[in-house]
ZAMARGU-4260 file (C-alpha; in steps of 0.2 Angstrom, whole numbers, plus 5000, padded with zeros to 4 digits):
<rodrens>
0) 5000/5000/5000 | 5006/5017/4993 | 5011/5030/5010 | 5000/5044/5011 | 5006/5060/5008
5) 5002/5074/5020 | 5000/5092/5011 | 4994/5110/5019 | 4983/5118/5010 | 4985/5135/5015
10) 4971/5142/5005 | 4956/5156/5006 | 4939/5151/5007 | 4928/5165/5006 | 4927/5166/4988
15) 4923/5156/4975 | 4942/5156/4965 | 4950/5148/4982 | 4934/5136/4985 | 4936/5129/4965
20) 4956/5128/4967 | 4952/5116/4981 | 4937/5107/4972 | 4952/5101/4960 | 4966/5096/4973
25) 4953/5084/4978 | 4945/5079/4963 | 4964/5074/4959 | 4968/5067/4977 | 4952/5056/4976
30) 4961/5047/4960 | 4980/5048/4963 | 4979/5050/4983 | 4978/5044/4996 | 4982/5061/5001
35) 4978/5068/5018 | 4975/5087/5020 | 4981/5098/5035 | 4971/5114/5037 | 4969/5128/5050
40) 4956/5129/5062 | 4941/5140/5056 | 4936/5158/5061 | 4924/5152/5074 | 4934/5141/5086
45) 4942/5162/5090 | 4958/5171/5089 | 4967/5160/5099 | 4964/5143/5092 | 4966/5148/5075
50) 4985/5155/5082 | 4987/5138/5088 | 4981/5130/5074 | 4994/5138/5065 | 5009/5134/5074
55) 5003/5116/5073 | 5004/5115/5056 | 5024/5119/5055 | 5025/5106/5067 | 5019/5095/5056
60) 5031/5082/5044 | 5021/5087/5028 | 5025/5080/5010 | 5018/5097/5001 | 5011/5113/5004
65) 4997/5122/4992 | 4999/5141/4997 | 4987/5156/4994 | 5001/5171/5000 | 4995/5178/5015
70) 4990/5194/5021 | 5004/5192/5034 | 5019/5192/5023 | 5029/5182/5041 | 5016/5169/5041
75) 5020/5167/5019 | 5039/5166/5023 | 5038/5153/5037 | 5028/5141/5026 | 5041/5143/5011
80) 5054/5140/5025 | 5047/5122/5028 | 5059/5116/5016 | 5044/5104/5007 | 5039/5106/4989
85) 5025/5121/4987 | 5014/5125/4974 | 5009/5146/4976 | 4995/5156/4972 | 5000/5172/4972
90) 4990/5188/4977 | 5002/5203/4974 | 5017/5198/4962 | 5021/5180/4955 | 5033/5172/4967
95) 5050/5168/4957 | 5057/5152/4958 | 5042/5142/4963 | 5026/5136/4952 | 5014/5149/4952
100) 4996/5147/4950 | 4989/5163/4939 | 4976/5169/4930 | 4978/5171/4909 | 4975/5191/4914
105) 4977/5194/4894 | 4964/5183/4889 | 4952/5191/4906 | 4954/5208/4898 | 4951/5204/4881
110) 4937/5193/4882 | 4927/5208/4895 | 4932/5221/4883 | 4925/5209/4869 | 4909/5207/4878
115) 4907/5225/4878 | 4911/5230/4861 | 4899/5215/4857 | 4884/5228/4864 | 4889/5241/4855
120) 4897/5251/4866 | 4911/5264/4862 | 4915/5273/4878 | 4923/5264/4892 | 4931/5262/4907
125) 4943/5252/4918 | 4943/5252/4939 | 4955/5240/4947 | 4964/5241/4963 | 4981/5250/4957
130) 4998/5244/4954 | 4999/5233/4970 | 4990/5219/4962 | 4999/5211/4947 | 4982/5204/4941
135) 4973/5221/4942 | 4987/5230/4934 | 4988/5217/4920 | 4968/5215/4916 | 4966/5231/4915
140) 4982/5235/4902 | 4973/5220/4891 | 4958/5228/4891 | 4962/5244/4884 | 4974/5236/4873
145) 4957/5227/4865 | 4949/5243/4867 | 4961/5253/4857 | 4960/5240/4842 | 4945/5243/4841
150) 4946/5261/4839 | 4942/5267/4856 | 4952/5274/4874 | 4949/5270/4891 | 4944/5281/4905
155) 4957/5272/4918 | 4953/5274/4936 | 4969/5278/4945 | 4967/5270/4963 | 4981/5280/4973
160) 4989/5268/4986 | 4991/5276/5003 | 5006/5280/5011 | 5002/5272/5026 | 5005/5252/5027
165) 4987/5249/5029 | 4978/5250/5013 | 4962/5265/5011 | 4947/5256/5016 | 4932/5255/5005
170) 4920/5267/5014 | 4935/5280/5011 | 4937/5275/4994 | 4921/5277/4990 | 4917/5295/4987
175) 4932/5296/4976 | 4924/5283/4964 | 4908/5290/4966 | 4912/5306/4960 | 4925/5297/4944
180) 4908/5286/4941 | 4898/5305/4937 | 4913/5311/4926 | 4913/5298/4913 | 4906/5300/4896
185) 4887/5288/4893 | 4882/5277/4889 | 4899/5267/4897 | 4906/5250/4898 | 4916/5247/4912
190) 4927/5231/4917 | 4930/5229/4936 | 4947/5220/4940 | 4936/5206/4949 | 4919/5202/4958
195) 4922/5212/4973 | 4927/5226/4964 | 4911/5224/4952 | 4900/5228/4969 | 4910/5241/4972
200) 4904/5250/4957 | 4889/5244/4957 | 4887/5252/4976 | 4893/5268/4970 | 4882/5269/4955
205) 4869/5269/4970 | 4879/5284/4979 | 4878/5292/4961 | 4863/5290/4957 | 4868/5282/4943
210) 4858/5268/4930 | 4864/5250/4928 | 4866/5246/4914 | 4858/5260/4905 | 4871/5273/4909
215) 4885/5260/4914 | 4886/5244/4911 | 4898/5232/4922 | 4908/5217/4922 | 4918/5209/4934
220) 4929/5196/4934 | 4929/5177/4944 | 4911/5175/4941 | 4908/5171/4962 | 4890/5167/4964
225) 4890/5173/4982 | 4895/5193/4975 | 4885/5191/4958 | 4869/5184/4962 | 4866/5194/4978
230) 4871/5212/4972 | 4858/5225/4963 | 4855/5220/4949 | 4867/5204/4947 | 4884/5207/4940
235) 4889/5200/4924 | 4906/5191/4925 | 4922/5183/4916 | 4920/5165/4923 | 4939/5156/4927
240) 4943/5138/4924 | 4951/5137/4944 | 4944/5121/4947 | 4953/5114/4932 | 4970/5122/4939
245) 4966/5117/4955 | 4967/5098/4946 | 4982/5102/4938 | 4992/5112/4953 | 4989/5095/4963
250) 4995/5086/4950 | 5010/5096/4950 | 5013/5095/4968 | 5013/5076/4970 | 5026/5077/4951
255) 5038/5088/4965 | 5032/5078/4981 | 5039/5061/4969 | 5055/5070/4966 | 5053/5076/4950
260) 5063/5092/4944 | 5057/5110/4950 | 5055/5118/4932 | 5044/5131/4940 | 5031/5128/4928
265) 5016/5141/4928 | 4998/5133/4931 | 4986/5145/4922 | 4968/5148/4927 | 4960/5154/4910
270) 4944/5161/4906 | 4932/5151/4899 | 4915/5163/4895 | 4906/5177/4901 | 4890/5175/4911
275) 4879/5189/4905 | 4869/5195/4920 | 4856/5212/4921 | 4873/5221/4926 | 4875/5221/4904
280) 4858/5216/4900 | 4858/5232/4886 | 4864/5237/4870 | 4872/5253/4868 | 4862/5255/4850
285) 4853/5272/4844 | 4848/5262/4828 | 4832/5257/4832 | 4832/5242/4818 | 4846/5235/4823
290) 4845/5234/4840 | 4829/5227/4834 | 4838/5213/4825 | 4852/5211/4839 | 4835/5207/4852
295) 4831/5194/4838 | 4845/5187/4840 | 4850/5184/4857 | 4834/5177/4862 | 4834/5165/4849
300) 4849/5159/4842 | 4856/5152/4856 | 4840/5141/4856 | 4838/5135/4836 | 4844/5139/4820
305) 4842/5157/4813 | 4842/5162/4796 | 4842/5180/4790 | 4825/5178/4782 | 4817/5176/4799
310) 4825/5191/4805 | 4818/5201/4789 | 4799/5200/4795 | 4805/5209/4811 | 4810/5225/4803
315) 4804/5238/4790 | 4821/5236/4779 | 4827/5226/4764 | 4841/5214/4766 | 4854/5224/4758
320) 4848/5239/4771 | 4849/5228/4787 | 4867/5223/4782 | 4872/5237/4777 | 4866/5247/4794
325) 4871/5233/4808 | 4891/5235/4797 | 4889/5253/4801 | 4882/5251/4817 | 4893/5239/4825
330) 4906/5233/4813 | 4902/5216/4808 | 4889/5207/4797 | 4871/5199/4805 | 4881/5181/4800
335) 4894/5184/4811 | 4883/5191/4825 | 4873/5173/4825 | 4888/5164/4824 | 4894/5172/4840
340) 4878/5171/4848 | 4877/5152/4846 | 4895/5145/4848 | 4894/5158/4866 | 4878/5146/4871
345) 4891/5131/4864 | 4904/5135/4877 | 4892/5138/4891 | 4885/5119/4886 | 4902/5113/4886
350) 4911/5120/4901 | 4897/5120/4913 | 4885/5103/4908 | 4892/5085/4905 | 4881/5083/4889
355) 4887/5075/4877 | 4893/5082/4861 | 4881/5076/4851 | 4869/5079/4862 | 4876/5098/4862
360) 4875/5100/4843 | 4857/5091/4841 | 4851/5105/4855 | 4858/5116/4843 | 4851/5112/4827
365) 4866/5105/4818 | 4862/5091/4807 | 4879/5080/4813 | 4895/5083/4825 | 4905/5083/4812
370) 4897/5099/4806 | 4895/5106/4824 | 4913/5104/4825 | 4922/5112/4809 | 4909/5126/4813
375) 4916/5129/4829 | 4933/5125/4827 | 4931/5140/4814 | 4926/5151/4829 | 4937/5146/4844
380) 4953/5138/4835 | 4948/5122/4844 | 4934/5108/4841 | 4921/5104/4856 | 4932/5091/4863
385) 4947/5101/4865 | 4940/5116/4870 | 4931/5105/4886 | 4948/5096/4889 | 4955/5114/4890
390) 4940/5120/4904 | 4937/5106/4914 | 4944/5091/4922 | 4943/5075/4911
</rodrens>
């Protein structure tokens, strides 16, 4: 019988990234373990125990350690001092030397300032947290990145970092966004940095008395149920594929734990799709047709096959009119749109149900997979298969 390792997860669980990091390292624990897991004590056994509770565990003969960095930099640094292979999820800067677990903060930016381009908007914005935060600083250079290929500049909120080691709190902050929310240009799309900075916005807009989403929309990134769901009116978010890097991190921990080399290697947490909430739920069209024909097509293509004769008897306009108004409008042909539309309900299917591909395609009107597949391969640069390996655990 194999030993069983022993590995400290030091990770957050208050949010939904750290709780599907965890979901992975025990999906993978449950098929190459046995693995036993070491964990502090929780917030409610008090102050003391959770101290403790702490010390306990650098007692302990551990095989591996799983590390979100700690608020207390000490507490970081005495688990890297163990001397035991580590896997670290970073919070302020990527940790050299070590594997890192980060997010693909290109790929976040690009695909929230896609979303928003998508609903016609062409004024936007970008509130993260500052410098301090590699992830903020980076999503937030993507975005406008996308948004100036595209034609358009970025109203960047610039969070200035107190002097003081404490960080501003939020009720401080507040005013200041408040008053940088009434300044910017409308109708505006805006990306938050993540979830909690989403319902930061979307608090302000309050303050403001500002309309979501018919004077900002808002997205946020990490798409935590427990923030998007309970906020007014539900935030729109970038959903991450951290249980899937949770998998893969385990799986780099037990290839150190086994002696392997130390090559560092970076386990990325990549963005799978936006879920649309009421936080976007608006075009940002003055043309009345199209944003007729856009209406048309959201609510049914994802559902059944749509053809550009059905979207005809919906508005007063010839077909060369409709095409030649939605290129004007937004830049790309009615096709194109119902493409989109349909391979964004294909992903959704594919990362978040276990159907079956062929079951995917039927729901979607195509008359075989092999079809299904070349036409979205020709969208995403991967067929179904690859794209769900890519998201999910096999």
């Amino acid at each position: 019988m194999s030993r069983q390792r022993k590995v400290i997860l030091a990770m957050e669980t208050s949010r939904t990234y750290g709780r599907s990091i965890l979901r992975g390292i025990a999906r993978y624990a449950r098929t190459h373990g046995p693995w036993v897991f070491h964990r502090s004590a929780p917030f409610y056994w008090g102050a003391t125990a959770q101290k403790s509770s702490l010390g306990s565990l650098f007692r302990l003969d551990v095989d591996g350690i799983v590390l979100r960095e700690q608020r207390d930099g000490v507490q970081t640094e005495r688990m890297l001092s163990l001397g035991v292979p580590v896997v670290v999820s970073p919070y302020t800067e990527p940790f050299p030397g070590l594997a890192n677990i980060l997010t693909d903060d290109v790929a976040i930016g690009r695909m929230a300032a896609e979303h928003l381009l998508h609903r016609g908007f062409r004024q936007f914005a970008y509130c993260g947290f500052g410098d301090r935060y590699f992830w903020s600083r980076e999503r937030g250079r993507s975005f406008c990145a996308r948004v100036r290929e595209a034609g358009f500049e970025t109203n960047y909120y610039d969070y200035n970092e107190p002097k003081s080691v404490s960080r501003r709190s939020w009720e401080a902050e507040q005013g200041i966004v408040v008053e940088w929310l009434r300044s910017l240009p409308k109708p505006v799309g805006v990306m938050a940095s993540n979830d909690d900075r989403g319902q930061h916005i979307l608090e302000a807009c309050k303050l403001a008395g500002l309309r979501v989403p018919e004077e900002l929309a808002i997205i946020g990134v990490g798409n935590d149920d427990l923030i998007c769901d309970l906020v007014s009116p539900p935030l729109c978010s970038v959903a991450l594929s951290a249980q899937k890097a949770g998998y893969e991190a385990a799986a780099r921990l037990d290839a150190l734990m086994s002696g392997g080399p130390d090559n560092n290697d970076t386990i990325v947490v990549r963005p799978s799709r936006v879920v649309t909430r009421q936080s976007t739920d608006v075009f940002a069209i003055s043309d009345p047709c199209v944003l007729e024909v856009l209406r048309h097509i959201h609510a049914r293509a994802g559902r059944e096959p749509v053809q550009v004769e059905d979207i005809l008897k919906s508005v007063p306009v010839s077909r060369r009119g409709l095409y030649n108004r939605f290129a004007r409008t937004l830049g790309r042909s009615v096709h194109d749109e119902i493409k989109r539309v349909r391979m964004d309900e294909c992903a959704r299917l594919l990362v978040s149900t276990e159907l079956p591909i062929s079951k995917i395609a039927l729901r979607l009107g195509f008359s075989d997979v092999k079809n299904f597949a070349r036409y979205f391969r020709q969208s995403m640069g991967l067929n179904p298969l690859e794209y769900r390996k890519r998201h999910c655990i096999d």
